[in-house]
N, C-alpha and C positions, 0 to 999 in steps of 0.2 A: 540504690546502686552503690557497691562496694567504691571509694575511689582511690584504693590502694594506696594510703597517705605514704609519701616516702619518709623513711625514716633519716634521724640524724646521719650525714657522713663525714669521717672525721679520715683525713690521706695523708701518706707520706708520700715525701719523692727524693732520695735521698741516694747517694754512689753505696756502690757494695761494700765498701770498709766502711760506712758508718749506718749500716744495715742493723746490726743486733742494737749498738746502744740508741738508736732511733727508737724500733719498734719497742726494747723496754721504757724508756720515756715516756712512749704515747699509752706502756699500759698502767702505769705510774699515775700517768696524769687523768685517767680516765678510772681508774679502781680508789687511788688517792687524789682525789686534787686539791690542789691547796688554794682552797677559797679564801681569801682575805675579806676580812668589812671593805678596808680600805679599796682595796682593788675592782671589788665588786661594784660600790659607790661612785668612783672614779667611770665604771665602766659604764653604770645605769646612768650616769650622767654626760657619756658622751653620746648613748642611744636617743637616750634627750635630744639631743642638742640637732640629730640628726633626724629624728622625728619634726623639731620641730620647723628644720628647712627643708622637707620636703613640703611644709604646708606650702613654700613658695614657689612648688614647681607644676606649675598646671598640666602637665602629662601624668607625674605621679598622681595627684590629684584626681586625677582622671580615672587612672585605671583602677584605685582603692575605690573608687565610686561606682564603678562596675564592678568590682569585688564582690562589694557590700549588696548591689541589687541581685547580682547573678545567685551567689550562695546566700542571701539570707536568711537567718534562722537557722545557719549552722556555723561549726566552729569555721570551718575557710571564709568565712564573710572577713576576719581576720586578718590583715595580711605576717606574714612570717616575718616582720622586723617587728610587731607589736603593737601597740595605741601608745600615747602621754598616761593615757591613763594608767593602763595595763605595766607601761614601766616604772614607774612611780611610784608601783602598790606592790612592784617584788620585792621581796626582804633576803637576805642571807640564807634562814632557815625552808624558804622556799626553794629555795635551788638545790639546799643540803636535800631536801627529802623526795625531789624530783631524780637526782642521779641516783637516790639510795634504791629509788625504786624504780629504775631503767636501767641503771648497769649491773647488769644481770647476767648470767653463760647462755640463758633463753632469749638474751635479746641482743646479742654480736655475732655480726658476722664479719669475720678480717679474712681479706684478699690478698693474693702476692704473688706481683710478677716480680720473678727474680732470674738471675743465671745462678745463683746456688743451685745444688743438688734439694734437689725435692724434700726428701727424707731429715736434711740438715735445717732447710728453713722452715717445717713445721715443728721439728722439735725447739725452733729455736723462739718461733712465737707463742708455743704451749707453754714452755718457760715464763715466759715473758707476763701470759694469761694466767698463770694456776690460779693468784690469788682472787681471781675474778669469783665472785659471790655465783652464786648457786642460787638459780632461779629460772619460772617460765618467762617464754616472750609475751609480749605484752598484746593484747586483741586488739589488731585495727579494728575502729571500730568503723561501724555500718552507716554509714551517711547517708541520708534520702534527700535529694538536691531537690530545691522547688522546682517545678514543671514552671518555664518559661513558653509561652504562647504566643504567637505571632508576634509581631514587631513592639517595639519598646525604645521612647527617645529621653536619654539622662541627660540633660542639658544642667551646666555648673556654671552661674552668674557671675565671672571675673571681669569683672572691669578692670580699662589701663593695658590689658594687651595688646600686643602688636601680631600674634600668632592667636588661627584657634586649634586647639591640638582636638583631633577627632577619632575614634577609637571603633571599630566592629567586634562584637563578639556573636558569638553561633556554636551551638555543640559541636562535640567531636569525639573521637570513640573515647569509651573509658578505657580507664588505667589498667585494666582486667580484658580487654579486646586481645585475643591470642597473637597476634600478627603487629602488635608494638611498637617490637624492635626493628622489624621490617618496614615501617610507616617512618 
């Protein structure tokens, strides 16, 4: 089952007189960014830090445990802030070659509500775009989620509580169910 991974999304929200030097900004920072060691270090170390307090929160805890049973054996078993381990083993050049190879014209799509005239705010984010790299979008790929089967009990042995934090999960249509956005 496709499960229409959502892709990155990156927003402004900003008044109409700082509308154009916004949006070039964000294509600046999105076509050029300026990856520092230092910065990047500074940043994988505060993911750290926040990885490693989540190990103290028994609801987070929880639902990565149901994460991991519901999808595993695929990438969503995952959760979308990372592992210790996972951050720890990212380097500089793996980020360099991650955006080299997602920011792409094949794989953006920018939105805009604005009261500009129509015609003025797409010339003015096309502007903003040219230098965008020249490329396909990238193939969600096809995930086959394991078939969960009747009932299933993940019990997580924390001693010292005073709460037990308890959790249901159950399917529910996919990402690709026509009626969605009406759900």
């Amino acid at each position: 089952a496709n499960t229409g991974i959502l892709r990155t999304v990156v927003s402004l929200d900003v008044i109409n007189e700082n509308l154009e030097p916004a949006i070039q900004l964000l294509a600046e920072a999105l076509i050029e960014p300026g990856l520092r060691a230092k910065e990047i270090d500074q940043l994988q170390k505060q993911r750290l830090a926040q990885l490693n307090q989540m190990r103290s929160s028994p609801p987070r805890m929880l639902f990565q445990a149901m994460r991991e049973e519901i999808f595993r054996g695929t990438p969503l078993s995952h959760g979308p802030d990372g592992t210790i381990d996972s951050v720890s083993r990212i380097q500089l050049e793996d980020i360099r070659q991650f955006l080299s190879a997602q920011i792409k014209s094949g794989n953006i799509l920018v939105a805009a509500n604005s009261k500009l005239e129509k015609s003025k705010l797409k010339a003015m984010i096309e502007h903003a775009f040219a230098a965008l790299p020249d490329g396909p979008s990238t193939p969600v790929p096809n995930i086959e989620l394991p078939a969960i089967k009747g009932r299933h009990l993940l019990i997580l042995d924390r001693k010292g509580l005073t709460t037990s934090p308890a959790a249901i999960a159950h399917p529910s249509v996919p990402s690709t169910y026509a009626h969605l956005d009406e759900l």
